[in-house]
VOGU-3710 file (C-alpha; in Angstrom, 3 decimals, decimal comma):
1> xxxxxxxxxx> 99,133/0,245/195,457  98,295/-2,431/198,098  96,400/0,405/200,316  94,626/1,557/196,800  92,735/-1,679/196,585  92,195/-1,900/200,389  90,442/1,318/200,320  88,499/0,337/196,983  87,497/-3,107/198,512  86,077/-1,528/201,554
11> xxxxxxxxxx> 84,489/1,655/199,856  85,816/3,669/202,839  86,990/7,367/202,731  89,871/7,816/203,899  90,708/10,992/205,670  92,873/13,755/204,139  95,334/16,064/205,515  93,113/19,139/205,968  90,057/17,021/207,872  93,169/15,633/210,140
21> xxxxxxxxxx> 92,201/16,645/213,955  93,907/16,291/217,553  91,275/13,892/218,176  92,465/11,622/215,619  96,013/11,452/216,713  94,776/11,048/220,472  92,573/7,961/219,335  96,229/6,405/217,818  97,707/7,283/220,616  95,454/5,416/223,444
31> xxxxxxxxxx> 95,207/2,430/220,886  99,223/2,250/221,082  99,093/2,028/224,864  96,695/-0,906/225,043  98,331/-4,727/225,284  97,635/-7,524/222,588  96,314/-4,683/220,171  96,303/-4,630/216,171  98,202/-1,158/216,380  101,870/-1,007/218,385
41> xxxxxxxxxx> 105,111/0,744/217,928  108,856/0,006/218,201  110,942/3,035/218,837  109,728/5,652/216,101  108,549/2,800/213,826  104,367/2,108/213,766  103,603/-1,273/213,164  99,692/-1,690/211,991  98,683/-5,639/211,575  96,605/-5,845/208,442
51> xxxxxxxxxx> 95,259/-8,407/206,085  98,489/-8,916/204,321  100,722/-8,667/207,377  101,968/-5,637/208,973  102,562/-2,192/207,625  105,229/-0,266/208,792  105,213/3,082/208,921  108,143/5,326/210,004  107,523/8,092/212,113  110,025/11,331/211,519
61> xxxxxxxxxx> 111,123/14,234/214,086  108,249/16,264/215,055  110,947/19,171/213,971  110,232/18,127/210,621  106,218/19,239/211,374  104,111/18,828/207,975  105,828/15,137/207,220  105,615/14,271/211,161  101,722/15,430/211,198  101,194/13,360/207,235
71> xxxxxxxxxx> 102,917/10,114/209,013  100,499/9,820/211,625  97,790/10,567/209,030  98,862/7,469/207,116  99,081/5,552/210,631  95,062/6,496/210,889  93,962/5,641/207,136  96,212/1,916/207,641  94,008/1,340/211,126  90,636/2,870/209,069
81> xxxxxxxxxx> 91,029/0,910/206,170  92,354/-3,010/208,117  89,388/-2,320/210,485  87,050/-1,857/207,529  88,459/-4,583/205,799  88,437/-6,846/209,051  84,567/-5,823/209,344  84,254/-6,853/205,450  85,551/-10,391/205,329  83,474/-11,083/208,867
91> xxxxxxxxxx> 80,430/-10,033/207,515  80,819/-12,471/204,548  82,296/-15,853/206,493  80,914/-15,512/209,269  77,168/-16,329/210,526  77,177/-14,349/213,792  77,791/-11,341/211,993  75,381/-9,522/209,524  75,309/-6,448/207,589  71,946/-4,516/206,993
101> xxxxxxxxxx> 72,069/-1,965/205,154  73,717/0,630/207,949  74,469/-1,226/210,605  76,127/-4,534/211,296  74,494/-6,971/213,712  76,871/-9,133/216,169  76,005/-12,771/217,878  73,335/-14,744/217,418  70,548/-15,852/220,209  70,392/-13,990/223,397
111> xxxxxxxxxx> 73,815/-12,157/223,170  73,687/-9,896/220,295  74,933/-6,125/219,507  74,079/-3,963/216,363  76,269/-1,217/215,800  74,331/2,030/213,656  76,398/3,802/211,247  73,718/6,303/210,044  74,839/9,838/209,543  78,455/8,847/211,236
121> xxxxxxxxxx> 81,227/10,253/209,029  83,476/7,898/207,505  86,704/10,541/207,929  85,439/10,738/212,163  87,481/9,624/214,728  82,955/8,497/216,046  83,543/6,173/212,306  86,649/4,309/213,080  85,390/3,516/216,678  82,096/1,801/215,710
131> xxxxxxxxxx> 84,373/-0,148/213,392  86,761/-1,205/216,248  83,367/-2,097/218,371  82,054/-4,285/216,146  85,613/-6,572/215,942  85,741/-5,959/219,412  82,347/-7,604/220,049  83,372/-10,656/217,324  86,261/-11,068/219,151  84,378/-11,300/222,412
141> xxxxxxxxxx> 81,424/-13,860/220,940  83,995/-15,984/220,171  86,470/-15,647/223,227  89,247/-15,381/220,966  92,541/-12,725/221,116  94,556/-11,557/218,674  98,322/-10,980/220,315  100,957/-9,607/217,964  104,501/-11,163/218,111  106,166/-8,098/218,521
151> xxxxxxxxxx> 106,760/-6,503/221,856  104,959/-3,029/222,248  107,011/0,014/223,517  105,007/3,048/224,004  106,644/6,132/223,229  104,957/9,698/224,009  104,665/11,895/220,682  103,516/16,119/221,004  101,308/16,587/218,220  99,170/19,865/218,260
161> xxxxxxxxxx> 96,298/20,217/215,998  92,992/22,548/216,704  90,419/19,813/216,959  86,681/19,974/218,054  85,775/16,989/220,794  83,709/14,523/218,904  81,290/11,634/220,454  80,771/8,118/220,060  77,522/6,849/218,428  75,819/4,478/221,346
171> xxxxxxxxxx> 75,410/0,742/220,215  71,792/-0,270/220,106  70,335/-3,731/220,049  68,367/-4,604/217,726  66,916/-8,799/216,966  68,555/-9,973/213,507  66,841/-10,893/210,364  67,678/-14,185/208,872  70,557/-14,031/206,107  71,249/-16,567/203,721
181> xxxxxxxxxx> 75,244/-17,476/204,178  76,581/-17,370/200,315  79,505/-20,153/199,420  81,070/-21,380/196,304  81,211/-24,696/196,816  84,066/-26,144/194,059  82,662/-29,721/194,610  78,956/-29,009/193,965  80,344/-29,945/189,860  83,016/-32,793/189,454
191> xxxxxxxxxx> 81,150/-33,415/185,481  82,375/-32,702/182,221  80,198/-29,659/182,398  80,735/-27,317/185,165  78,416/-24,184/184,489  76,794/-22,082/181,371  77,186/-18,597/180,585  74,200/-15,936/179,214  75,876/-14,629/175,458  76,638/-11,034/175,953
201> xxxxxxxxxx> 73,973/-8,842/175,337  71,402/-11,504/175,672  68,496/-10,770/177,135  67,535/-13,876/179,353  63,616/-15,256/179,688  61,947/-17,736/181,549  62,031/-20,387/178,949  65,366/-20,419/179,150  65,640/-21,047/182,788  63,798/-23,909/182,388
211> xxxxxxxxxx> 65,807/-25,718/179,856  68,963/-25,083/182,057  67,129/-26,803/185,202  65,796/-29,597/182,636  69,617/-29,774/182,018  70,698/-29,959/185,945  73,675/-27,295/185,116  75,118/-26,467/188,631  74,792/-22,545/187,663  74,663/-19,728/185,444
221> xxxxxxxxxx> 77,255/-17,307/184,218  75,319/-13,990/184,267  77,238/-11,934/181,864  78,317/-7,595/181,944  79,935/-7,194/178,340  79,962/-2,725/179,499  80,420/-2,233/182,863  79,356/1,033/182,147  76,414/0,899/180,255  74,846/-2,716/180,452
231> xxxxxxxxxx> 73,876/-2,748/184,830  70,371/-2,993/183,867  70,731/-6,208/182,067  73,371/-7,949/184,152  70,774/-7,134/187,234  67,870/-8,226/185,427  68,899/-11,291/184,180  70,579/-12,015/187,680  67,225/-11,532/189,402  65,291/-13,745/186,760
241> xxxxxxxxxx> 67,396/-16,842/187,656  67,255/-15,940/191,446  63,599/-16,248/190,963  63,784/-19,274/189,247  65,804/-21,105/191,340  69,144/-21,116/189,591  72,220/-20,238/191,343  74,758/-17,736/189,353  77,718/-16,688/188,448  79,196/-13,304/187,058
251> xxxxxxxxxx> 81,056/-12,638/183,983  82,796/-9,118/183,326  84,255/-7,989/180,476  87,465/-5,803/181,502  88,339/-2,585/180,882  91,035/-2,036/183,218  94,644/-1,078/181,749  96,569/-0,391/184,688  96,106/-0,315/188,353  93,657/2,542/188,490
261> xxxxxxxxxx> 91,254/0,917/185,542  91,800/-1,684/188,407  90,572/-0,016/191,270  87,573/1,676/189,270  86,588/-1,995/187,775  86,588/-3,428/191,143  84,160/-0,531/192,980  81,791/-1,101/189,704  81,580/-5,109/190,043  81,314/-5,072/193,772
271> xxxxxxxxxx> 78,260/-2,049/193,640  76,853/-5,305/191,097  77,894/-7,888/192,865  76,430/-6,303/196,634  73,356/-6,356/195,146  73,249/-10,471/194,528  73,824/-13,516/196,135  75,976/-15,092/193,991  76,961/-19,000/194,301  79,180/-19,509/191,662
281> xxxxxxxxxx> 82,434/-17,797/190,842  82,889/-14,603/189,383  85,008/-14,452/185,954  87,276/-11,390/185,056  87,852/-11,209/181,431  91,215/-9,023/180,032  91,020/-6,199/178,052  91,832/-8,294/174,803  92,199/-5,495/172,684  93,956/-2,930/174,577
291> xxxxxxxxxx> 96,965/-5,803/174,260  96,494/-6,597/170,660  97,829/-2,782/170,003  99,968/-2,490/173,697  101,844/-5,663/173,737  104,928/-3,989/175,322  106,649/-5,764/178,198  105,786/-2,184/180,785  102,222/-2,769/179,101  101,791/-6,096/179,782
301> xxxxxxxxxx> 103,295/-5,692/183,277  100,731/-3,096/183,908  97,409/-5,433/182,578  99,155/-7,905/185,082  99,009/-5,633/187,785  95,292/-4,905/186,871  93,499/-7,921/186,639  95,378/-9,081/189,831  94,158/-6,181/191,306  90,737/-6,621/190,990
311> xxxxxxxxxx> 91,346/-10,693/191,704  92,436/-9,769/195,083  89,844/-7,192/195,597  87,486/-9,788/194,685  88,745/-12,234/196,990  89,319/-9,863/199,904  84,972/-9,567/199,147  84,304/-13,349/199,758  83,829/-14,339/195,637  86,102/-17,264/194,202
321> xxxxxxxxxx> 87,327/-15,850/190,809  88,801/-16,664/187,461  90,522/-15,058/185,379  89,437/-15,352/181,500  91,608/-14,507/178,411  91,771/-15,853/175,000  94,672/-18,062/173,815  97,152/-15,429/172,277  96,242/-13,397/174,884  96,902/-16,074/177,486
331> xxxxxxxxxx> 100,245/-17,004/175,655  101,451/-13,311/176,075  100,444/-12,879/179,819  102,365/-16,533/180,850  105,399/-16,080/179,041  106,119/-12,390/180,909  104,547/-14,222/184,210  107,254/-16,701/184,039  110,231/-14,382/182,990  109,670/-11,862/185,045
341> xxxxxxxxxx> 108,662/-14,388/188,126  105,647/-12,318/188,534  103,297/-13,712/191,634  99,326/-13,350/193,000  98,558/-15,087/189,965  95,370/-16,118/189,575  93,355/-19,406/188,309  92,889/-18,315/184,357  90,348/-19,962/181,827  90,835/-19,890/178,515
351> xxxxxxxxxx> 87,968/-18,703/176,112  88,009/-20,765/173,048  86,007/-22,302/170,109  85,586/-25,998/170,169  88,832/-26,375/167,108  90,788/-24,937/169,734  90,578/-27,755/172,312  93,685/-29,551/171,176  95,903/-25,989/171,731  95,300/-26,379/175,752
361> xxxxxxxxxx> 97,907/-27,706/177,858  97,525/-30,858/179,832  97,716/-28,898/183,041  94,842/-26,105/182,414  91,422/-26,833/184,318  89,053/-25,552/183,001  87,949/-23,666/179,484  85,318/-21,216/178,313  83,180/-23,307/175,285  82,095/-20,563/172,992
371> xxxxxxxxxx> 79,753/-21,833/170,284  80,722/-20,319/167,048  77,634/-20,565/164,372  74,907/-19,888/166,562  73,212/-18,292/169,848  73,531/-21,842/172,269  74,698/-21,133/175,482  78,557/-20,544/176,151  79,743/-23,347/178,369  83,080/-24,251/180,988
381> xxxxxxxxxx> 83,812/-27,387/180,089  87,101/-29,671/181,736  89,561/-30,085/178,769  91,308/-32,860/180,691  88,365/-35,690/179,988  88,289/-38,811/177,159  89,187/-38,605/173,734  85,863/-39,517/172,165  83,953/-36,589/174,233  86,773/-34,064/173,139
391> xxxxxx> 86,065/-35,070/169,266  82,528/-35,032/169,440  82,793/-31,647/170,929  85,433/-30,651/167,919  82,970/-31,667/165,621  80,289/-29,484/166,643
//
């Protein structure tokens, strides 16, 4: 599951038994024979450092031929998809390193690299190489080493596999363009008021941007009720408030059942979200009313599964997310969180009507406002603040 959303996160290809080459297992090979590297064994045990710690994968008798040759095919897609993922999250955090559209661009002043991925195929031994330049020139900007506890022992494995030779694409240098470095900045709005959200299906104008700056709201939740039919809008509105001035936010509407709605929710947001820079967090509504008709415990173990899936996809991507559900939803999801101990939970916001307010435990954050007679603007609003505020906003 965990290497599901890795590969979703990164959009990468990973490479499948009948593409697998000599060349490939050669590359594995020389990276298990240099010191201080991501990659290392211990006797017939391959140890890849990834994101989430280290993957272990066990390495059988070559007598035993098609699961020997499909181990050290899972060895390759665990280095292709941490070095994607490693050249992901650097991209995002860090200023010295910038993707444009095909190539990434390392340093910053005099010493800079740009690595060109054009026409480079993501299941090539060439693909995972530029990959493994570009860390290697990060780690080299910043004179930093990453050393793995474990001791390396090299051990010589025969593979034989028919493989043409393949090249390395040359690095070419190339002056940057000036990127704007996108935060979320959880101070920026200590008020009662923390943000507003477009009503789904709304189409958003000008006028409206200026009443939200007259306002002095910290951003704008731009909202996809269908990620599969309503792009157009979420984009469009998006791009109206960029021009404005306003910073955003994103608001999805869930489909996602189970771990592969999961995966196939996250590459859909992301192709979205790529597209923006977005400032604000990004908000992952449940499918409400899958559960109102699946409200077995498997079920609800599965929806679990699935909006933590695309939470940590999210994440993995550089956007601070929320979780959004409605209260009998919400009441569902915490009691099987708690019995069943479940973990990776993440922060949840509760979408209610202003009656509602008194329902909310002490310790939730923050909650959705959604206006019930008319078209106003849906707003996140701290339930935690003074009495008289809370009434005024119950009698609404």
């Amino acid at each position: 599951m965990n290497q599901k959303f890795k590969a979703a996160a990164s959009g990468v290809q990973l490479l499948e038994f009948k593409d697998f080459k000599q060349s490939h297992v050669a590359w594995i090979q020389g990276e298990l024979q240099k010191p201080n590297n991501f990659i290392w064994d211990e006797g017939r045990k391959i140890m890849v450092q990834t994101q989430d710690g280290v993957d272990i994968i066990n390495i059988p008798a070559k007598e035993q031929r098609m699961d020997f040759i499909k181990a050290w095919l899972k060895v390759y897609n665990t280095c292709l998809a941490t070095l994607d993922i490693d050249v992901k999250i650097i991209c995002l955090k860090r200023k010295h390193v910038r993707k444009e559209y095909n190539k990434i661009i390392i340093g910053d002043g005099q010493n800079e690299k740009t690595i060109v991925f054009e026409g480079t195929d993501p299941k090539s031994v060439e693909y995972i190489k530029l990959l493994q330049q570009v860390i290697e020139c990060y780690k080299q900007i910043l004179k930093e080493e990453n050393t793995p506890k474990n001791p390396i022992k090299v051990e010589k494995y025969e593979v034989t596999l028919d493989a043409p030779k393949e090249e390395i694409a040359e690095v070419v240098e190339e002056k940057p363009k000036e990127t704007k470095i996108i935060k979320f900045d959880e101070e920026k709005a200590k008020e009662i008021i923390k943000g507003e959200k477009i009503p789904d299906g709304f189409k958003f104008e000008q006028i409206d941007c200026h009443n939200i700056r007259k306002d002095s709201v910290p951003f704008v939740l731009v909202t996809c009720s269908n990620l599969d039919k309503d792009e157009s809008l979420f984009l469009s509105n998006a791009e109206l408030c960029l021009e404005e001035g306003l910073a955003i936010g994103a608001y999805f509407n869930g489909k996602a059942k189970n771990v592969d709605g999961a995966v196939k929710d996250s590459k859909k947001i992301l192709k979205l979200l790529n597209e923006l820079e977005i400032e604000g967090p990004v908000i992952y509504e449940i499918n409400h009313k899958y559960l109102k008709s699946h409200d077995s415990a498997e079920e609800i173990a599965e929806v679990i599964d699935a909006y933590n899936g695309v939470a940590r996809i999210l994440t993995e991507n550089g956007y601070h997310v929320y979780i959004s559900t409605d209260l009998d939803t919400g009441v569902l999801l915490e009691r099987q969180i708690k019995r069943d101990n479940i973990p990776s939970v993440y922060p949840m916001i509760y979408r209610i009507v202003p009656r509602e307010l008194d329902q909310i435990d002490k310790n939730v954050s923050y909650v959705l406002m959604d206006p019930q007679y008319d078209n106003d603007m849906v707003s996140i609003v701290n339930p935690n603040f003074k009495i008289e505020n809370k009434q005024m906003l119950q009698a609404a």
